[in-house]
VOGU-3710 file (C-alpha; in Angstrom, 3 decimals, decimal comma):
1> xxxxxxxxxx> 135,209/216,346/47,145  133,683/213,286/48,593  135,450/213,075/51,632  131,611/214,310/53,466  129,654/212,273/51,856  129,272/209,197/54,171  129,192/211,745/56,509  126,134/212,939/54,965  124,707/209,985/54,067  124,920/208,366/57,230
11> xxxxxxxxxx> 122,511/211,291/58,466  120,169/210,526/56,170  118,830/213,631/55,776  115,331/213,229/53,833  114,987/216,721/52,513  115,181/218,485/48,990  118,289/220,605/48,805  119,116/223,399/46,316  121,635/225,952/45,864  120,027/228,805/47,124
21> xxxxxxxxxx> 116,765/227,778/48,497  115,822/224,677/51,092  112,531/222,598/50,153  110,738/221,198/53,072  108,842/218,100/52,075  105,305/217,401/52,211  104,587/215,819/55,672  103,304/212,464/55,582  99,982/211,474/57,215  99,622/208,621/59,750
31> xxxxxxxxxx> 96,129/206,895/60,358  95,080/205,687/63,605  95,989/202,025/63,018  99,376/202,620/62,366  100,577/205,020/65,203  99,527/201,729/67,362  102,703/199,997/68,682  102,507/196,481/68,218  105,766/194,036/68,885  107,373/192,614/66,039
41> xxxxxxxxxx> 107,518/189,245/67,202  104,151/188,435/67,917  102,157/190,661/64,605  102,426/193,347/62,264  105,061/196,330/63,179  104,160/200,248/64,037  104,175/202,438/61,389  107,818/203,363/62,134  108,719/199,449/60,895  107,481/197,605/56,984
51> xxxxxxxxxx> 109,206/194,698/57,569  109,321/192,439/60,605  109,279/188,307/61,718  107,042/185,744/62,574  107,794/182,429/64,090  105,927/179,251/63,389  106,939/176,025/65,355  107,018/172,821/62,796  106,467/169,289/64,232  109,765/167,040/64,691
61> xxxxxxxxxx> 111,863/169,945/66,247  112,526/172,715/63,804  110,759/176,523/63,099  109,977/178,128/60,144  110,601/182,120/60,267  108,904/184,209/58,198  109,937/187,530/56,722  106,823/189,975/56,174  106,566/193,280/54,367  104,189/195,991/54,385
71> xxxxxxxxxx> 103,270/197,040/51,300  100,002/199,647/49,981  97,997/198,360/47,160  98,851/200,053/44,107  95,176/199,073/43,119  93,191/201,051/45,609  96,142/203,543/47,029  95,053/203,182/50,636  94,577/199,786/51,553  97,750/198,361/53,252
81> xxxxxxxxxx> 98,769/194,623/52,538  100,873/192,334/54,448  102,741/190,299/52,865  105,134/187,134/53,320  108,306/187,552/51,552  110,766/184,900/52,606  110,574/181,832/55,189  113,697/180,057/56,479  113,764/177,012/57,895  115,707/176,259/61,060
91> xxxxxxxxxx> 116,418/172,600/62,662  116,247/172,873/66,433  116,687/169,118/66,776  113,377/169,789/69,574  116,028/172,053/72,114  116,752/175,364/73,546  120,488/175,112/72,816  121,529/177,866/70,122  125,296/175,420/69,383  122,869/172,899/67,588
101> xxxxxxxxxx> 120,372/174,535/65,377  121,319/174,563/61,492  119,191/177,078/59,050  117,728/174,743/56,010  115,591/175,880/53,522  115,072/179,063/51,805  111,742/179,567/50,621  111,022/183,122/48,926  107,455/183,136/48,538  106,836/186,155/45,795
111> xxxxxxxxxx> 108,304/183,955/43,706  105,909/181,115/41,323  105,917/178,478/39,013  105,119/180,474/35,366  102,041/179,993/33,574  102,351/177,842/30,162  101,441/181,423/28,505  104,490/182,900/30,446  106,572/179,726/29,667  105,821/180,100/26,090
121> xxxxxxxxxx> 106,337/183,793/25,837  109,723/183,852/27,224  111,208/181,643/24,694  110,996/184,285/22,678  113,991/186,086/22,670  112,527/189,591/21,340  109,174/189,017/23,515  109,966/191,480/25,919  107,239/192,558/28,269  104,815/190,948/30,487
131> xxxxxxxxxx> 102,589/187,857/29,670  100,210/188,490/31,774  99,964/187,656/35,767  99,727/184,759/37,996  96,716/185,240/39,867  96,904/182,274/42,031  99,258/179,667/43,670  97,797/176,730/45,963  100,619/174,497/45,118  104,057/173,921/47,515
141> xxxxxxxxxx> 106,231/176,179/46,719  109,820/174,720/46,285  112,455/175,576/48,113  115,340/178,371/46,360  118,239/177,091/48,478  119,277/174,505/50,640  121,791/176,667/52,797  123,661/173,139/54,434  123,565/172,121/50,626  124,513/175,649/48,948
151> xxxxxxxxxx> 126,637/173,854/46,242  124,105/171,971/45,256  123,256/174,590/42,368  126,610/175,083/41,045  126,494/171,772/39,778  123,412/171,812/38,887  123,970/175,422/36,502  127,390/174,097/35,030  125,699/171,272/33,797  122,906/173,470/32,502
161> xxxxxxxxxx> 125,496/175,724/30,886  127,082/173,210/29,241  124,185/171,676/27,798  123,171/174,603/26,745  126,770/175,128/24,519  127,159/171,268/23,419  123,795/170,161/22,802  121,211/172,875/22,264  123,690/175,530/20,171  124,314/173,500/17,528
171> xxxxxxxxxx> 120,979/172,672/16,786  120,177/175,810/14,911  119,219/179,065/15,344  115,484/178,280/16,523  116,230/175,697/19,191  119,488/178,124/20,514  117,085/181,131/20,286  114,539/179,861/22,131  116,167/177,909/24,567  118,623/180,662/25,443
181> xxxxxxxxxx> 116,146/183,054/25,769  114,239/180,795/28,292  116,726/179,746/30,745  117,949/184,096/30,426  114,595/184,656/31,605  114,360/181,972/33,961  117,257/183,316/35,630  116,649/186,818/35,769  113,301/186,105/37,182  114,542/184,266/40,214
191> xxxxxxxxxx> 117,719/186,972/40,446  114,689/189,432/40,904  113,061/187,863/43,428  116,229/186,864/45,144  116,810/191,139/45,205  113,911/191,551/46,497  114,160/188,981/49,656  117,920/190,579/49,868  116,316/194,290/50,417  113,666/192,776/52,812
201> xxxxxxxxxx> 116,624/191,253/54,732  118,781/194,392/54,783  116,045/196,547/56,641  116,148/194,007/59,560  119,986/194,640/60,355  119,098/197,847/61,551  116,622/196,407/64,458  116,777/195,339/67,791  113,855/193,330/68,688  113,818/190,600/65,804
211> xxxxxxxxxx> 117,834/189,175/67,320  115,496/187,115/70,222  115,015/184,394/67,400  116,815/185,339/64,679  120,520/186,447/65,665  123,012/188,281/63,921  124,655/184,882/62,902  121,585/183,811/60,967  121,215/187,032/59,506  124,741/187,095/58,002
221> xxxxxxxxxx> 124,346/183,372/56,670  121,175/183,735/55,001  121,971/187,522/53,901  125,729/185,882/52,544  124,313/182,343/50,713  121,543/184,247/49,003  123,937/186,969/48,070  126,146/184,583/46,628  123,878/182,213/44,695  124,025/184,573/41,673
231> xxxxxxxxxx> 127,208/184,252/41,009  128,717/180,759/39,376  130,727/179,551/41,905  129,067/180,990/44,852  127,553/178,064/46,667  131,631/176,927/47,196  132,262/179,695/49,906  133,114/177,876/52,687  130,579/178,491/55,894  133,437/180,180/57,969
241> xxxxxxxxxx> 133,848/182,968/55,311  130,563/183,873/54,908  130,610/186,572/57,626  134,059/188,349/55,969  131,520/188,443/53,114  128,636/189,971/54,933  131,143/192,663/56,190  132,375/193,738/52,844  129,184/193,447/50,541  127,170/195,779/53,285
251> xxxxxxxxxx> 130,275/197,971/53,151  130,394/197,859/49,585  126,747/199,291/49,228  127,396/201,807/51,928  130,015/203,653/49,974  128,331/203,234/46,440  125,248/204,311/48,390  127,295/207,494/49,963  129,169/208,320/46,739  126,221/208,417/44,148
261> xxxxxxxxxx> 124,060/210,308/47,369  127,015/213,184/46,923  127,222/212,823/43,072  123,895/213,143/42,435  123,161/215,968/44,691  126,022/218,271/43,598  124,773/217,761/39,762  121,670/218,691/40,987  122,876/221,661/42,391  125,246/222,837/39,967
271> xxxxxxxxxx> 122,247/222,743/37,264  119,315/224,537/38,964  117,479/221,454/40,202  115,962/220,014/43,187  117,337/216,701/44,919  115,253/214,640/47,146  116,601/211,485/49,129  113,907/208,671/49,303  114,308/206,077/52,278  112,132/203,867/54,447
281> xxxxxxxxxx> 111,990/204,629/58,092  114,816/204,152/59,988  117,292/203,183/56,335  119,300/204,847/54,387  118,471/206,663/51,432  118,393/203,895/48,456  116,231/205,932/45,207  116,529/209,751/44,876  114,230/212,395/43,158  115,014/215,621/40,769
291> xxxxxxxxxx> 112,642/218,056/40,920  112,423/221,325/38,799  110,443/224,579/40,251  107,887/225,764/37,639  108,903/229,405/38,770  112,556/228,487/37,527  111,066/227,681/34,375  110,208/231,111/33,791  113,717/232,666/33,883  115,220/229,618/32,280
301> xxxxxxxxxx> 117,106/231,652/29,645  121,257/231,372/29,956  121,133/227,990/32,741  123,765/225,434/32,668  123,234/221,976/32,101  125,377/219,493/31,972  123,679/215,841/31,265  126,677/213,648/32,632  125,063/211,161/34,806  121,731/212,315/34,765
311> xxxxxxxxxx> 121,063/211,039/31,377  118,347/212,998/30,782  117,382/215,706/28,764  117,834/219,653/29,037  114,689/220,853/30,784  115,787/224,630/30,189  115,247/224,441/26,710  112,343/221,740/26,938  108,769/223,881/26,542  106,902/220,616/27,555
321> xxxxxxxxxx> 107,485/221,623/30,758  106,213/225,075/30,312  102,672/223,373/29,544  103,147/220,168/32,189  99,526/218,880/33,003  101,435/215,400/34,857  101,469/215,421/38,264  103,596/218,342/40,115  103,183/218,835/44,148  103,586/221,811/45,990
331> xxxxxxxxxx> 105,931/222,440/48,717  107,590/225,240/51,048  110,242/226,745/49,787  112,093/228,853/52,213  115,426/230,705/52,521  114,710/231,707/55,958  111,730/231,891/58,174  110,446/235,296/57,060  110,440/234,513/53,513  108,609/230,940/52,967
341> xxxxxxxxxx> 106,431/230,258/50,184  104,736/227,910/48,034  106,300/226,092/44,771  104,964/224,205/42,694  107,510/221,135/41,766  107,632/219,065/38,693  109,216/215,616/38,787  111,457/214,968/35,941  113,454/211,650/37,263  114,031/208,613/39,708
351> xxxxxxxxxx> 117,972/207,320/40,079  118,911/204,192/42,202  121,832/205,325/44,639  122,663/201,663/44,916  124,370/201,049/41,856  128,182/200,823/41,514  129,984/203,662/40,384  127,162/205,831/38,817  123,295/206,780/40,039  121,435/204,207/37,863
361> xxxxxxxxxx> 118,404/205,773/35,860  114,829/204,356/36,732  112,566/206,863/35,363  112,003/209,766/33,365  108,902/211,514/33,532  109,106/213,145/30,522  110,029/209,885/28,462  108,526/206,701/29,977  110,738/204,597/27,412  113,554/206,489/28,068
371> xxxxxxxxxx> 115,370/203,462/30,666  113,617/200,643/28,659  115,427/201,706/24,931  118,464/201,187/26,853  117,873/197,707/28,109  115,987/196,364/24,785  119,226/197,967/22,615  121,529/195,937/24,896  119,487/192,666/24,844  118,673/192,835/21,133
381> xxxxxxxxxx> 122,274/193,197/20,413  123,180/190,066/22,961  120,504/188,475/21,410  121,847/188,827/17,655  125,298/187,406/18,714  124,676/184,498/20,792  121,228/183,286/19,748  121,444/184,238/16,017  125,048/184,279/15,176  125,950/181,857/17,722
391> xxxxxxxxxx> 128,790/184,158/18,513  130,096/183,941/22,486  132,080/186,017/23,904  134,272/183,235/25,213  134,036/180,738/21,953  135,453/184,285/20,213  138,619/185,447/21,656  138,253/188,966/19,929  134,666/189,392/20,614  135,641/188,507/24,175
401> xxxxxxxxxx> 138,949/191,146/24,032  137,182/193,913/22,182  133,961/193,370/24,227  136,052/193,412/27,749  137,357/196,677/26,387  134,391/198,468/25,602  133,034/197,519/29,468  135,948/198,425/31,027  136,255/201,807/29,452  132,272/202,435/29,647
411> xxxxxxxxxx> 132,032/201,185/33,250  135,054/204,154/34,112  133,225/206,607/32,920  130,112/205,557/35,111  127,740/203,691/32,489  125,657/201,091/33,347  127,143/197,806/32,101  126,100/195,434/34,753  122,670/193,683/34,002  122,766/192,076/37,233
421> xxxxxxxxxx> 123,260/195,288/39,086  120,828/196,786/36,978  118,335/194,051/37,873  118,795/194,711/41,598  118,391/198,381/41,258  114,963/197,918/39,180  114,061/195,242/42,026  114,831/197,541/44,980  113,604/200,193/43,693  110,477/198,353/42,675
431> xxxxxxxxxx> 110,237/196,935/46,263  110,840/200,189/47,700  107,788/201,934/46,445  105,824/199,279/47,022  106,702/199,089/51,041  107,115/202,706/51,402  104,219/204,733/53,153  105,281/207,980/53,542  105,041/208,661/49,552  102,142/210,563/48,259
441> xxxxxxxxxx> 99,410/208,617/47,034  99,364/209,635/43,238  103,522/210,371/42,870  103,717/206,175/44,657  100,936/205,362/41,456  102,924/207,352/39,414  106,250/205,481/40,251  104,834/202,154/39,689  103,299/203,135/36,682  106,646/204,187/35,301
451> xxxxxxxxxx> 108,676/201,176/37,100  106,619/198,460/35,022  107,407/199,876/32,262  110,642/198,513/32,890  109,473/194,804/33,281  111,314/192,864/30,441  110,576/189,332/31,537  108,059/187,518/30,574  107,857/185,489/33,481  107,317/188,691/35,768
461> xxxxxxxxxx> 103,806/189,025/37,632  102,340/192,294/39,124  103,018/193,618/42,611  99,067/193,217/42,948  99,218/189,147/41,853  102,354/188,643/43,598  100,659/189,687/46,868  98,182/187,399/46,321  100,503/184,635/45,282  102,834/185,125/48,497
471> xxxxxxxxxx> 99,928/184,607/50,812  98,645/182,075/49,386  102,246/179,633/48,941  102,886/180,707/52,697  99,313/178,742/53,545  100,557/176,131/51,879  103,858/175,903/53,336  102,291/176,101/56,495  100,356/172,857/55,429  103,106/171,194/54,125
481> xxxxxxxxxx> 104,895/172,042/57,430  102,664/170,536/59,997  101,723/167,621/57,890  103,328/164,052/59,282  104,229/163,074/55,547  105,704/166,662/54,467  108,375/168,699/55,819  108,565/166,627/58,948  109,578/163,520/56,993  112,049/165,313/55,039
491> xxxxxxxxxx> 113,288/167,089/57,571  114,244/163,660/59,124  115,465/161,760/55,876  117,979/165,273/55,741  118,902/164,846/59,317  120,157/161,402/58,597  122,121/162,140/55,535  123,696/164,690/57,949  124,583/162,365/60,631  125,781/160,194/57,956
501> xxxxxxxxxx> 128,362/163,000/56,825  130,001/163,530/60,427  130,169/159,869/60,719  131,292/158,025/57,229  133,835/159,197/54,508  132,521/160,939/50,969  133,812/157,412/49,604  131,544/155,163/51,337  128,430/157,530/51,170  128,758/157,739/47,342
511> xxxxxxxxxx> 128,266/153,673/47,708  126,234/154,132/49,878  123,433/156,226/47,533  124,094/153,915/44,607  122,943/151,280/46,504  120,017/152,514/47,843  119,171/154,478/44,253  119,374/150,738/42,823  118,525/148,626/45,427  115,872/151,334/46,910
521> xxxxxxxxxx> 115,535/151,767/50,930  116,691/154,830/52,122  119,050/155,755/54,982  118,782/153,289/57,990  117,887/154,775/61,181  120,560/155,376/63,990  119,456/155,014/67,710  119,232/158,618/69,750  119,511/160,450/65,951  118,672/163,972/67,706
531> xxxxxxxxxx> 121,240/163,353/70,614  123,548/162,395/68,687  123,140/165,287/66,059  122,872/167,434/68,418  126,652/166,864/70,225  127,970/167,265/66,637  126,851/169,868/65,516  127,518/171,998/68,630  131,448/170,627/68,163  131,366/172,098/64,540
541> xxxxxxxxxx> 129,217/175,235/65,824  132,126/175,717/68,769  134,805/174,939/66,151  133,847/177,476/63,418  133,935/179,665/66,057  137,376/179,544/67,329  138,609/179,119/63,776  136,854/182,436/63,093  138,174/184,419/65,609  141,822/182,969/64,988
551> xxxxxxxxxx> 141,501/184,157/61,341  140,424/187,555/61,751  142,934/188,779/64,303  146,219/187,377/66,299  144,718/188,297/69,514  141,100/186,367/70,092  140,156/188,186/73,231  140,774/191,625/71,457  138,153/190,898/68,630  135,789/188,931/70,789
561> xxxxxxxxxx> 134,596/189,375/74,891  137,123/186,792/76,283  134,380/185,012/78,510  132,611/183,551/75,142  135,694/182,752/74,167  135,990/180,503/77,639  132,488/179,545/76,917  133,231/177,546/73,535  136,354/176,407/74,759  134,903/174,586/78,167
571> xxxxxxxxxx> 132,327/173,305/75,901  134,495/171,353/73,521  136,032/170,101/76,778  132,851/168,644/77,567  131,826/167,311/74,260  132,612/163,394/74,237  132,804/164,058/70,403  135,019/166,580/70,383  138,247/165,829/68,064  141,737/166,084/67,021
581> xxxxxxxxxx> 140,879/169,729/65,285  139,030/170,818/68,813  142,159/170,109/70,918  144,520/171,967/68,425  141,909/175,210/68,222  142,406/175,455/71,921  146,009/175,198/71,548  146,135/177,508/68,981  143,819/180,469/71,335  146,540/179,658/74,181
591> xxxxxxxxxx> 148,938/180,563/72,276  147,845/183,833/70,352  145,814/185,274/73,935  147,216/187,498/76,239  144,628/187,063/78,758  145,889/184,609/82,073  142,351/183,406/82,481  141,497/182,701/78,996  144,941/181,019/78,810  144,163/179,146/82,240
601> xxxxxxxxxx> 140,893/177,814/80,402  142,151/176,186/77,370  144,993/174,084/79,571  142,251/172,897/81,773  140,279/171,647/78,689  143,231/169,813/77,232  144,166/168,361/80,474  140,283/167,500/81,098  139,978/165,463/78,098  142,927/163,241/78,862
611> xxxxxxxxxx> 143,161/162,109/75,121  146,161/161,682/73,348  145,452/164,236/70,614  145,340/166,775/73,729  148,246/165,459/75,614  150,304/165,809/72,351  149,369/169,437/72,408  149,952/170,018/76,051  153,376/168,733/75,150  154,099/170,759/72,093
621> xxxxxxxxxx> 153,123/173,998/74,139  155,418/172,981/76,836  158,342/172,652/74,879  157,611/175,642/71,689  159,838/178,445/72,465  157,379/181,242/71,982  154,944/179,745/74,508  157,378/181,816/77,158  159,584/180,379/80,029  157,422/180,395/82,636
631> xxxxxxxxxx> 154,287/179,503/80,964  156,054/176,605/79,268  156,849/175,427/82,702  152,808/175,873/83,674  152,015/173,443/80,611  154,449/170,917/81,664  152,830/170,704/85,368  149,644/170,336/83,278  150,539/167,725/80,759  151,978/165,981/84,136
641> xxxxxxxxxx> 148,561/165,872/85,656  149,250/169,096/87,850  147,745/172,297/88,136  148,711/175,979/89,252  146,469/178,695/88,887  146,269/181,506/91,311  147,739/185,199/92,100  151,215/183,843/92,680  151,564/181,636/90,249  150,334/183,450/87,858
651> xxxxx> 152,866/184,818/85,337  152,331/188,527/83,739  150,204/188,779/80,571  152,878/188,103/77,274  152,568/191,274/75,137
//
């Protein structure tokens, strides 16, 4: 049955279908300003684009790049705002060469240090809406990640964790109330936030012109170390993984996008109603609208309904709709040409198509506390166990066994029992609305009306303030940037402690900080620092490569265009730095290519370096069995200081 719908999905198709009739949607209006095209790189995008980059040099050799978002006041329903939503930092070391930059910091710029109201309010465990905005935020904002440091914060949330159960628990029911409740909310807040930037992120893989300063590499690191900084033991993924990860949490939402896109629609269409995909411009469909014709209303006796996943309530036997004064649009309804008329459609419900397993439900029109019961009945009873009981589910080994049950058996049947997915759906779809233009003025008021309602956290601020807020942290960032005693100095104290890793064991730079935490000083300065950076981290940039390539498939060349492939492995041929792991890499391609040139390449490099690490492996290819007669006789003239490359000696490609 769902065999078509990534098919359909895929096509994106952006209008309301129905079993018998076709609804063409209202077409959106475009002012002047917009239909301008304007590049991405240099200012805000057309009105095909919300998102797009900015580039802002930073003294000392490094960038910061800026993610920006389009978003229309909620306030005034016209007025369109930009808005920064994420800034990376990336280390250039002051050249053009792509091998040495390193991304840094992760600055997402929605997010704010909480008012002491906030603060106080969300140690409350049953305080559960807003406490009031942040208006304003001059200060630096701090960075969320360090992404050459990513483990940083697993430490850092173990030991917070296990505070939390040794120290703080058994203290009584106020202090583990409270404090649990605060560092819940804490979290969640930055997790929404973190969606948010995620979403942002998302909408640039699908473009072309931001990949002349931000690649496809960067996109998949930052994309892949934000992704994985909610989860406990995320910041551990090893750099060379990060990109398997990229591939299968985009594929991931693709098919949960696809499946609930199909599911949804054909319960739609099975019960009488209308389904509309919602999507930014050139994206897929994320949130999806069910409509209801007034005129169906009227010959409502003997329908079908079946309320599996759509959680909401019968509207055939519902007479609020027969008197609805909300808001309703009307649309073309038309089985063929000859036949078109005009409908007037009632909204009864928004669903997130990016939730696993099940279309999540945002909002019902007809019962604007319908999604919020949920969440408040599942937090009050997590809140009775573990902050008034003191009961955990893994200090409890049947809590833990029945509770694992009950999740398991609820999540088959497509209920919603992951709060962090949950939490991303609300923040996408939240984010959505907000960016989205081509919504109608008063159903986009309507849906943000209905979307706070959600808001649980204390800590959360408006879309309105955190406009505001964003702009005002990225002018202070931008201060903090270009000032001698900010970022540059840091940046430089971090380059150091860098260096210092290639260069020294863990041992002797654990010493190494004691002494300088009790002795003070700080790192001493090496002669040519960038240089020197610079040739090692285009070595590990070269290396991750090759290792890459020779984990994803037993022929490099067939995965990647065999002249990169030459490219790295000349390079680490002419890196004085290069090492023992370099020399067996390019062993390692030699053996698992097919390709005479390629192959041709990486004997060169080991008989450039003249080194005993790449002797040894000139040696070990000569004699290995599998290397092939003829091409173990090849290695041996190389490893003897000879050469033969050329049509005749050239033997035929190993299969």
């Amino acid at each position: 049955m769902f065999k078509t719908a990534p098919l359909l999905f895929l096509l994106g198709a952006s209008v309301v279908a129905q079993p018998t009739v076709p609804v063409t949607p209202p077409t959106a209006q475009v002012s002047e300003e917009d239909s301008k095209p304007v590049s991405a790189v240099t200012g805000p995008p057309s009105v095909f684009t919300n998102s797009w980059l900015e580039r802002e040099p930073v003294a000392g050799g490094a960038e910061l790049i800026t993610l920006f978002g389009r978003l229309q006041d909620p306030a005034t329903g016209a007025e369109r705002v930009d808005v920064p939503l994420l800034s990376v930092l990336r280390d250039t070391l002051g050249d053009s060469d792509a091998a040495s930059d390193r991304l840094r910091y992760v600055w997402i710029l929605t997010s704010t240090r909480p008012t002491p109201l906030q603060r106080l309010a969300s140690a409350f465990s049953f305080f559960r809406f807003r406490a009031g905005s942040k208006h304003h935020a001059n200060q630096i904002p701090s960075p969320v990640m360090d992404l050459a440091a990513p483990g940083r914060k697993v430490w850092s949330n173990i030991l917070g964790a296990g505070l939390q159960s040794t120290q703080f628990d058994p203290l009584g029911v106020a202090v583990r109330a409270s404090t649990r409740s605060y560092r819940g909310n804490s979290s969640d807040y930055r997790k929404l936030h973190l969606y948010q930037a995620l979403d942002a992120l998302a909408l640039l893989d699908r473009r072309t012109d931001d990949s002349v300063f931000f690649r496809d590499a960067d996109l998949r690191e930052v994309y892949s170390r934000l992704s994985l900084s909610d989860r406990t033991l995320g910041g551990l993924v090893r750099e060379n993984k990060l990109s398997q990860f990229y591939d299968l949490e985009t594929s991931r939402r693709v098919e949960a996008q696809a499946h609930n896109w199909e599911l949804l629609r054909q319960r739609a269409e099975s019960n009488g109603l209308f389904f509309e995909p919602l999507a930014l411009p050139g994206a897929a469909p994320t949130e999806a609208l069910l409509w209801v014709a007034r005129d169906d209303l009227n010959q409502r006796h003997g329908r079908h309904f079946e309320r599996q996943f759509l959680n909401i309530a019968n509207p055939w036997t519902d007479d609020r709709l027969l008197d609805w004064t909300g808001y309703s649009q009307v649309r073309t309804v038309s089985a063929d040409e000859s036949e078109a008329r005009q409908v007037e459609m009632i909204p009864l419900a928004l669903y997130s198509l990016d939730h696993p397993r099940a279309p999540l439900l945002l909002a019902d029109f007809r019962d604007k506390f319908k999604a919020k019961r949920g969440e408040l009945v599942r937090h009050g009873a997590t809140t009775l166990l573990t902050s008034v009981f003191g009961i955990t589910r893994f200090g409890n080994w049947p809590l833990l066994l029945a509770d694992s049950t009950w999740t398991f058996i609820r999540g088959r049947h497509g209920a919603a029992v992951d709060r962090s997915a949950r939490l991303r759906s609300y923040s996408e779809a939240r984010a959505f609305v907000a960016l989205d233009t081509g919504l109608d003025p008063k159903l986009k008021t309507e849906l943000l009306r209905r979307l706070d309602q959600l808001a649980l956290n204390p800590l959360e601020n408006g879309i309105s303030a955190e406009a505001t807020v964003a702009k005002e942290q990225y002018a202070a960032l931008l201060r903090y940037a270009n000032s001698p005693a900010g970022l540059t100095r840091k940046l430089e104290h971090e380059r150091r402690s860098e260096l210092h890793a290639y260069t020294q064991s863990r041992g002797k730079r654990m010493l190494a900080g004691f002494g300088r935490l009790f002795g003070g000083g700080s790192h001493p300065k090496p002669e040519n620092l960038l240089a020197d950076l610079a040739a090692r981290r285009r070595v590990a940039h070269h290396e991750r490569f090759l290792a890459q390539l020779l984990a994803a498939s037993p022929r490099p060349e067939v995965l990647w265009n065999a002249a990169t492939i030459r490219e790295s492995v000349d390079a680490l041929a002419n890196e004085p730095l290069a090492g023992p792991r370099a020399w067996n890499l390019i062993a390692q391609i030699f053996s698992r290519s097919g390709d005479s040139d390629l192959r041709y390449a990486c004997l060169r490099s080991l008989q450039r370096r003249n080194v005993e690490e790449a002797r040894n492996e000139l040696w070990r290819l000569s004699q290995e069995p599998g290397t092939g007669a003829d091409w173990r006789a090849i290695c041996l003239l190389y490893f003897r200081g000879e050469s033969m490359q050329g049509s005749a000696g050239e033997p035929a490609n190993e299969q």
